[in-house]
C-alpha positions in Angstrom: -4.3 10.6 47.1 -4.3 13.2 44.4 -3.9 13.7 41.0 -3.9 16.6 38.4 -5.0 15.6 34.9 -4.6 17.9 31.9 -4.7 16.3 28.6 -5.1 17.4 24.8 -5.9 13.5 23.8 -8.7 12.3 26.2 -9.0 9.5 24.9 -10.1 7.2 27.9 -10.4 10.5 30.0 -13.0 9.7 31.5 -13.9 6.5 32.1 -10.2 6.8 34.0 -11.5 10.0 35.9 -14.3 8.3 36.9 -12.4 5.1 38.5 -10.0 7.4 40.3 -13.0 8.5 42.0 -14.8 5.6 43.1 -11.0 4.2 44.4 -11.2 7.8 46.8 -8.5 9.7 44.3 -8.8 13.9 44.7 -9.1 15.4 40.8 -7.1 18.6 40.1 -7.6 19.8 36.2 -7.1 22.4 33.5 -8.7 24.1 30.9 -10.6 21.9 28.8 -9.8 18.8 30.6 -11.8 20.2 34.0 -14.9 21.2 31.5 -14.7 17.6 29.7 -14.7 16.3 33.5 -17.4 18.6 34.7 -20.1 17.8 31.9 -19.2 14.2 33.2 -20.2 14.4 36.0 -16.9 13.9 37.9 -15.7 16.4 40.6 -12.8 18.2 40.2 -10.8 21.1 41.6 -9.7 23.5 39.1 -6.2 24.6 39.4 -6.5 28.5 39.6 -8.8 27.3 42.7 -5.9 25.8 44.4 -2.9 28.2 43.0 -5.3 31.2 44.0 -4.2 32.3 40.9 -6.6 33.0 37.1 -5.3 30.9 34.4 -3.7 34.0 32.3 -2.1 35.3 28.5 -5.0 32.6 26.5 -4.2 30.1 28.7 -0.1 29.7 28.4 0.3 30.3 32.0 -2.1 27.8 34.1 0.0 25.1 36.0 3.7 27.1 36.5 3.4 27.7 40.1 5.0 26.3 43.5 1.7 25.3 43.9 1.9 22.4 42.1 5.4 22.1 41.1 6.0 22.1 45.2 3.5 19.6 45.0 5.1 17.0 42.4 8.6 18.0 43.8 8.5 17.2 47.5 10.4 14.0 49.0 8.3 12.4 51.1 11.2 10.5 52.4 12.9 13.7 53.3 11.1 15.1 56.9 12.2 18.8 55.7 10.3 18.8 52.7 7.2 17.6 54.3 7.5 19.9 56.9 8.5 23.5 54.3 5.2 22.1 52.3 2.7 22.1 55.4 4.5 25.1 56.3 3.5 26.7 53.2 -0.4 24.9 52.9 0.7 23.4 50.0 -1.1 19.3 49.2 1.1 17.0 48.1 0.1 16.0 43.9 0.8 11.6 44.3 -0.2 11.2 40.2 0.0 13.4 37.1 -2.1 12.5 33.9 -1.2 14.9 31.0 0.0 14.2 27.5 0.7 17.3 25.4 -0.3 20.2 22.9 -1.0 18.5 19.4 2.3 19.6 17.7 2.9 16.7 15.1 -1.0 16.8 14.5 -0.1 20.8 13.9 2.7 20.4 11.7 0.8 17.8 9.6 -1.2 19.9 8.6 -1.9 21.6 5.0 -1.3 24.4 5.1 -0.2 25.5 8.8 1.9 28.7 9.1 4.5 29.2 11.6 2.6 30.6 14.0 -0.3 28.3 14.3 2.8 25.9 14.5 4.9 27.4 17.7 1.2 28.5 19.6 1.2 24.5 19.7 4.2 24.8 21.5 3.2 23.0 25.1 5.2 24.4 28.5 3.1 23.9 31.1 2.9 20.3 30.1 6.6 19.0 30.0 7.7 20.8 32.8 5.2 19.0 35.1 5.9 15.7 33.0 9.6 16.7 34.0 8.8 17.6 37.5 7.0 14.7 38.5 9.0 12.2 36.7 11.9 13.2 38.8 10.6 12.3 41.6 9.2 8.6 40.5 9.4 7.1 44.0 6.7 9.5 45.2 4.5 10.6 41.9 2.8 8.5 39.0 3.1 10.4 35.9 1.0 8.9 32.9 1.6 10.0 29.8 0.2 7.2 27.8 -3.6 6.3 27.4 -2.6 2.6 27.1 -1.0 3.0 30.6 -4.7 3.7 32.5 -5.8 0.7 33.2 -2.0 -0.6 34.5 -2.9 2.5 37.0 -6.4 1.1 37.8 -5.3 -2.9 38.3 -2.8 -1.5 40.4 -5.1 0.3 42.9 -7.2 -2.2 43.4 -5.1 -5.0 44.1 -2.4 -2.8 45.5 -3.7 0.1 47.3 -1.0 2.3 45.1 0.9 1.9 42.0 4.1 -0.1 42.0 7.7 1.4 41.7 9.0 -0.7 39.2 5.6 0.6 37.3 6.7 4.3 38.3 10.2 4.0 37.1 8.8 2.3 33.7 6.1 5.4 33.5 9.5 7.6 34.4 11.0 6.8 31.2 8.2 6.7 28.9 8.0 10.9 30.4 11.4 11.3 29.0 11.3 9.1 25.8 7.7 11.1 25.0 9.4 14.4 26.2 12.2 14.0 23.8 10.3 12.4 21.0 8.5 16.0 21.1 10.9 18.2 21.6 13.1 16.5 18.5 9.6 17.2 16.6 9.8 20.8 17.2 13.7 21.6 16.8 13.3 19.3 13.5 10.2 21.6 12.5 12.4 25.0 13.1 15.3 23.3 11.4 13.0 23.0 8.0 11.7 26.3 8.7 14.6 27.9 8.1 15.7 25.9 5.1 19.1 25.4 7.6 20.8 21.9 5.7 23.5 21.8 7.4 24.9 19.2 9.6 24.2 20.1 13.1 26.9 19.4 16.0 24.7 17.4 17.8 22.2 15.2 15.7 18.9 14.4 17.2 15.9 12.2 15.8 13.1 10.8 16.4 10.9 7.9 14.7 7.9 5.9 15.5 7.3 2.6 15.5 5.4 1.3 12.5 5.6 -2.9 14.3 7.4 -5.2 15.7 9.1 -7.7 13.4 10.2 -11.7 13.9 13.6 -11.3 14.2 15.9 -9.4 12.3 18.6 -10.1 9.3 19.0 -13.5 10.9 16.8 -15.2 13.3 18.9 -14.4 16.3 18.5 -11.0 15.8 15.6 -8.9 17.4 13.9 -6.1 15.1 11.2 -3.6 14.5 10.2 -1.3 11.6 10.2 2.9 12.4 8.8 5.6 10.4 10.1 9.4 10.2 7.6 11.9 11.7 6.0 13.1 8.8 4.7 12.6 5.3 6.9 10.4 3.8 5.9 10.7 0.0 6.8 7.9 -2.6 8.2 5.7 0.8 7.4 2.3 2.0 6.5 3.2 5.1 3.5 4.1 3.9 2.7 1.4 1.2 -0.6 -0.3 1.6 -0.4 -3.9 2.2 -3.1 -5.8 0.3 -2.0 -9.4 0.5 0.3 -11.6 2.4 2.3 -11.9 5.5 3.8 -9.0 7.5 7.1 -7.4 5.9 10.3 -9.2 7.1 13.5 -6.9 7.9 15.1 -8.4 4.9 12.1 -7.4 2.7 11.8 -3.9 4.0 15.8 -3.6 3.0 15.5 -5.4 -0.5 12.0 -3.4 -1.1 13.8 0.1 -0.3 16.9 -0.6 -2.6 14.9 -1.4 -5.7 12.0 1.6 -4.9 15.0 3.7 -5.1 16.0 2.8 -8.2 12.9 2.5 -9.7 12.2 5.9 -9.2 14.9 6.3 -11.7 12.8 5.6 -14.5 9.6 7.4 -16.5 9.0 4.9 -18.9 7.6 1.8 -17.6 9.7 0.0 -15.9 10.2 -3.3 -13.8 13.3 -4.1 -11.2 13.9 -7.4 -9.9 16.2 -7.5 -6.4 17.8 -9.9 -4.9 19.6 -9.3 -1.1 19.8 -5.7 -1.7 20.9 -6.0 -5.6 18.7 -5.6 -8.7 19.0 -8.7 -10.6 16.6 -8.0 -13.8 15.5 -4.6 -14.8 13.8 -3.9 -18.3 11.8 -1.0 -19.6 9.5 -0.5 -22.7 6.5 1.0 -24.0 4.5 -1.1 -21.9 4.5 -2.6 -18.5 4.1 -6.1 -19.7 7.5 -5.4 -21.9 9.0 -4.0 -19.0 8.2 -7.0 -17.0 9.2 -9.8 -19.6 12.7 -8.0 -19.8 13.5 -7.7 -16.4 12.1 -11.5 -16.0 14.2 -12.9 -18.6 17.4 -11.4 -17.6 18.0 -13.5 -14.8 15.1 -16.1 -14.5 17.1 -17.4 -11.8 17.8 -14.8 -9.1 14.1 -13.6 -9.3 12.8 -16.6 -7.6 12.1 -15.8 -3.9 12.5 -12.1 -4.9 11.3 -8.4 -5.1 9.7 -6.8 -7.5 8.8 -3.4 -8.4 6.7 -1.8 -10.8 6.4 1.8 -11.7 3.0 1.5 -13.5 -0.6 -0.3 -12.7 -0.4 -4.3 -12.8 -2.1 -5.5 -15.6 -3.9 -9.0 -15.2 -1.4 -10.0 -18.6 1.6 -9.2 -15.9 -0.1 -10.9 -12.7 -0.3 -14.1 -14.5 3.2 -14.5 -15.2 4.1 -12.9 -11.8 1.6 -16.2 -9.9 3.9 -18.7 -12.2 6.6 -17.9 -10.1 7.3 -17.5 -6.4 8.0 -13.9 -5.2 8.4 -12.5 -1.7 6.9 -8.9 -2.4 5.7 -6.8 -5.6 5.0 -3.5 -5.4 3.2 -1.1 -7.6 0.9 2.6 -7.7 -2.4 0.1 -8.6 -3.9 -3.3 -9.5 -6.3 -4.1 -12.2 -8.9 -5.6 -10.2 -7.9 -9.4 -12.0 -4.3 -8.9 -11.1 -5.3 -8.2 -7.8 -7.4 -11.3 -7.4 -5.3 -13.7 -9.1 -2.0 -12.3 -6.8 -4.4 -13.1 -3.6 -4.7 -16.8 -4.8 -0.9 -17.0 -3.5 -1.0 -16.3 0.4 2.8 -15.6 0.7 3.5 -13.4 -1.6 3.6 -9.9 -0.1 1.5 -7.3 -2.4 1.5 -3.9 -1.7 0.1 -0.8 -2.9 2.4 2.4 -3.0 0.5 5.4 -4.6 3.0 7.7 -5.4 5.3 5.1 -6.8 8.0 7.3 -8.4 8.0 9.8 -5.9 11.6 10.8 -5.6 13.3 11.6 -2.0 14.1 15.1 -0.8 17.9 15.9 -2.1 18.6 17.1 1.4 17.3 14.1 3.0 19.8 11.6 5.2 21.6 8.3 4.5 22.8 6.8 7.7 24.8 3.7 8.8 25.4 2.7 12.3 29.2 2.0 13.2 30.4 0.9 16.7 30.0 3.6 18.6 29.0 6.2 16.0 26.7 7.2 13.0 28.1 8.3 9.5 25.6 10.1 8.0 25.4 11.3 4.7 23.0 13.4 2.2 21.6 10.8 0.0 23.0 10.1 -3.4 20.3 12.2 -5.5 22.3 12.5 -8.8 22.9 10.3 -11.2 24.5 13.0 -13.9 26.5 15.9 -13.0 26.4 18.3 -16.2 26.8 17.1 -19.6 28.8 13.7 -20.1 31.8 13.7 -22.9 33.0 11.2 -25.3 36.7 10.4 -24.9 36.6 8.2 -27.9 37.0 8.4 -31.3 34.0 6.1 -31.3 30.9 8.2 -30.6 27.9 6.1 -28.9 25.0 5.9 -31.6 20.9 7.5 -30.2 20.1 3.8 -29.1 23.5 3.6 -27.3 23.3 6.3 -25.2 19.9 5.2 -24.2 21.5 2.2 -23.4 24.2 3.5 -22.1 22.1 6.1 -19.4 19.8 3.2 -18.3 22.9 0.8 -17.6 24.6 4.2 -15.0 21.1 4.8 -13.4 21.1 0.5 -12.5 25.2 0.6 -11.6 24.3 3.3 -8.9 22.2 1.2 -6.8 24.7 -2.3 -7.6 26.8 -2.7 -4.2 30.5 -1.9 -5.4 32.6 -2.4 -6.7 29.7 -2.7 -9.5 29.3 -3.4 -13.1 26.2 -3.2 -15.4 25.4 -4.5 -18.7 22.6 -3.3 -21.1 20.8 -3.7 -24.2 17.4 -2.6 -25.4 16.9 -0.9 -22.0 17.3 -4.5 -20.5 19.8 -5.9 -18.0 21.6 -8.4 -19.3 24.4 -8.8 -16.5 25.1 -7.7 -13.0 28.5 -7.6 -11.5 27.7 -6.6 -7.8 30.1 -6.3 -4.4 33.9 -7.4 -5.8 36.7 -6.2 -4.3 38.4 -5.2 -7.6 36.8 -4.1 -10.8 37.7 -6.9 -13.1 36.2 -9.6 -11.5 32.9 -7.8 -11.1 33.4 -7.2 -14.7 34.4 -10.7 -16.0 31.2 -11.5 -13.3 28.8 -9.3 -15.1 29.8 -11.5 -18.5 29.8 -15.0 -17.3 26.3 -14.5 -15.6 24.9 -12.9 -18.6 26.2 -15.8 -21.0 25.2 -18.6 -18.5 21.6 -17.2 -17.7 20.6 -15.7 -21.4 23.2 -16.6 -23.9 26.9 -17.0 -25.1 26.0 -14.2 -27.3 24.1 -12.4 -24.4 26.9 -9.2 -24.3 27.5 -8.7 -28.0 26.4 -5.2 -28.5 25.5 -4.4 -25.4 27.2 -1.6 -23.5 28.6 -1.6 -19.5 28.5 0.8 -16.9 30.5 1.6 -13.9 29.9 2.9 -10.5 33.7 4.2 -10.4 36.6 4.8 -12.8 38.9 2.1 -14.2 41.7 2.3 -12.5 43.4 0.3 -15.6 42.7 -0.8 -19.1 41.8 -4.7 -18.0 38.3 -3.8 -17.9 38.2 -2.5 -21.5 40.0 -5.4 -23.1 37.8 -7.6 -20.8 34.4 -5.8 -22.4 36.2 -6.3 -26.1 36.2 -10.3 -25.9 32.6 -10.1 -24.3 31.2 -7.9 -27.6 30.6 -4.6 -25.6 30.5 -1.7 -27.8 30.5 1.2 -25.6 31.2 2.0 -22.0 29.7 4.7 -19.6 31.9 5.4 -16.4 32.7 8.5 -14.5 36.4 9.0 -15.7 39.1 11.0 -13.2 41.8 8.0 -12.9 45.4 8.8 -13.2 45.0 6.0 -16.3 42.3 7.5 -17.5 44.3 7.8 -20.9 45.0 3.9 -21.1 41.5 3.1 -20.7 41.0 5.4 -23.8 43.8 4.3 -25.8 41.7 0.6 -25.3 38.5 1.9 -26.3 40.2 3.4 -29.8 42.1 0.2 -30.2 38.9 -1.5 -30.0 36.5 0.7 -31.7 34.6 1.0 -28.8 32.9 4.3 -27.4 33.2 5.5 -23.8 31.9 8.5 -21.9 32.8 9.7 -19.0 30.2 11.4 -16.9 32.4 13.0 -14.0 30.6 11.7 -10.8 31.0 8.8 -9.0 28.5 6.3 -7.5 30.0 3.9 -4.7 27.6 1.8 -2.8 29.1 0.3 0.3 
């Protein structure tokens, strides 16, 4: 038996190498792989000895040659190929060992210019990954570390390796093929600031861990990162307490991160199954917090929260008098941090750069049967200046008011509604299917969890125009004194006339937010 090993992670290299051996396995090698071997100690043919041809142009041109691609190629099954390849003194190759050139480690880092980028380019390396792969029944072709001592067991209790155990080494070749060459037309694609939607879409991800299950129990899962430095994103939050991240938190945890990120001033949001339910800023965290808490005192239990500024042990206390799936902020005093461990479940994570916001360019996706819509994501929440249809004209705290109430409506699953006063929810109308009952939602939640007089002088927001006035005389009987949405409805003007009637300002802000 032979095999050719050329690897850039050797990792295991040699303690493999050196089994192959003892079980009577002929070593072929490259490069730095043959030196690593030779200071081992472990015989080995250098390939330019058997291709009777010098590795050549710094070492890009070592293993392309019928020499070895005759080698991984031939069907043993198949008497004609046997016979062209003693013919032509050419061994047969029965195993390949190679992983490839260190792009992703390239790419990551600071600093590395284009050309340090495509030198890390491998060729040699997936073409014999390719050759030998297609021809499983004949050739072992590891690519993966963790696969040596499958390859090991196998030879000692088999004599060879398997072919269901070839086969499964066939496709990890072409997942780990793919996975690199998605790296590298991902990489171009950046270089040349190209944003456009390609005609085929290609990506790749990594596993970050398996999960339980999934939405439901019946459902399998697993957690994937981008390749990459993923800034400001869960993925690469730092878990400090609690059990592992369930699908459903990783979901929930995302959708209030993103609208956290929102804010400057401190700031606390509360979610619920993909909904904020409580959000409150102030001058201080523990404000922020005691807002967000008491707008729905209810909705929080079993939920997320996230924090855009260091938990203080005042904050902790309150936060261990309740029971909370995850919390996530950029630090812990070291109290908060001790009196969150006393609760084992609750999830507490770490996130640096907390407010981080994503790339304007980057994707939102959703799987359909049989397709993927895919999307830019919504990185806007204003579009220019807004205007004041009204003859009311929203006062300096109104505004305020009015701004924070937009920036929670765009992450509320639509057909949404938003109440707010003093830069603190006070009602959330999420997921209707027509506005006015997400509206007359919004109200009756607000009154039940805070107050009858809960909505008086606070003002609402809208993800999308009012298609008619219903909505406006709806947010006159709750108190509501002005009204952000993004205007363009054919009955834009009866919505107006409703506001004057009223006394009530509105602005329209020209840009939509739907969240389906």
């Amino acid at each position: 038996m032979r095999a050719l090993i050329s690897v850039s992670d050797k990792t295991g290299i040699v303690e493999f190498a050196k089994e192959l051996v003892s079980l009577g396995v002929e070593i072929i090698s490259t490069g730095g792989t043959y030196q690593k071997l030779k200071e081992e100690g472990i015989s080995a043919i250098e390939v330019s000895s058997l291709t009777g041809f010098p590795e050549c142009l710094d070492g890009r041109v070592k293993t392309l040659h019928p020499v070895i691609h005759a080698g991984l190629l031939a069907m043993r099954s198949k008497k004609e190929h046997m016979n062209q390849l003693e013919q032509l003194g050419i061994t047969p190759i029965d195993m390949v060992v190679v992983n490839l050139y260190p792009f992703k480690e390239t790419i990551l880092k600071d600093g590395v210019t284009r050309e340090e980028a495509v030198e890390n380019i491998d060729i040699g390396g997936p073409t014999m990954l390719r050759s030998a792969a297609k021809n499983y029944q004949d050739v072992a072709v590891v690519v993966d570390p963790e696969d040596y001592d499958i390859v090991i067991k196998e030879l000692k209790e088999e004599g060879q390796v398997s072919l269901d155990t070839k086969f499964y080494f066939m496709q990890k070749v072409f997942m780990h093929t793919s996975n690199y060459d998605t790296m590298i037309a991902n990489y171009l694609k950046k270089e040349r600031n190209d944003t456009s939607f390609p005609d085929t879409l290609t990506m790749t991800f990594e596993k970050v861990q398996d999960m339980r299950y999934g939405e439901n129990p019946h459902q399998q899962a697993a957690f994937y990162r981008e390749v990459g430095k993923q800034v400001g994103s869960l993925v690469d939050a730092k878990q400090l307490n609690g059990k592992e991240l369930s699908f459903n938190n990783i979901n929930d945890t995302n959708g209030a991160l993103e609208l956290l990120k929102e804010f400057t001033e401190p700031t606390v949001v509360a979610c619920k199954h993909g909904n904020p339910c409580g959000v409150g800023s102030g001058s201080t965290i523990f404000e922020a917090w005691k807002k967000a808490y008491e707008a729905d005192k209810v909705s929080i239990f079993g939920g997320i929260v996230v924090l855009n500024r260091e938990v203080t042990k005042e904050v902790a206390e309150e936060m261990k008098q309740i029971f909370l799936e995850v919390i996530v902020a950029p630090s812990y005093e070291p109290e908060a941090l001790e009196l969150l461990k006393g609760k084992k479940n609750v999830r507490v994570l770490q996130l640096d750069d907390i407010s981080v916001p994503q790339k304007e360019t980057a994707y939102d996706m959703k799987k359909v049967n049989g397709g993927l819509i895919v999307q830019t994501i919504d990185s806007k929440l204003l579009d220019g200046e807004v205007q004041v249809v009204t003859t009311a004209q929203p006062t300096k705290e109104q505004m305020e008011d009015l701004l924070f109430a937009f920036k929670m409506v765009k992450y509320v699953k639509s057909n949404g509604i938003a109440v707010a006063k003093n830069k603190q929810s006070i009602g959330i109308g999420p997921g209707q299917v027509n506005r006015i009952w997400a509206t007359k939602q919004c109200f009756e939640h607000a009154q039940e969890l805070i107050g009858l007089e809960a909505t008086k002088g606070a003002v609402l927001a809208s993800d999308a125009f009012f298609p008619f006035a219903d909505c406006v005389e709806a947010a006159h009987q709750a108190g509501i004194k002005a009204i952000i949405q993004p205007g363009g409805s054919v009955r834009d003007q009866e919505s107006i006339d409703k506001c004057n009637e009223y006394g009530i300002a509105m602005v329209f802000t020209g840009i939509r937010h739907f969240k389906h």
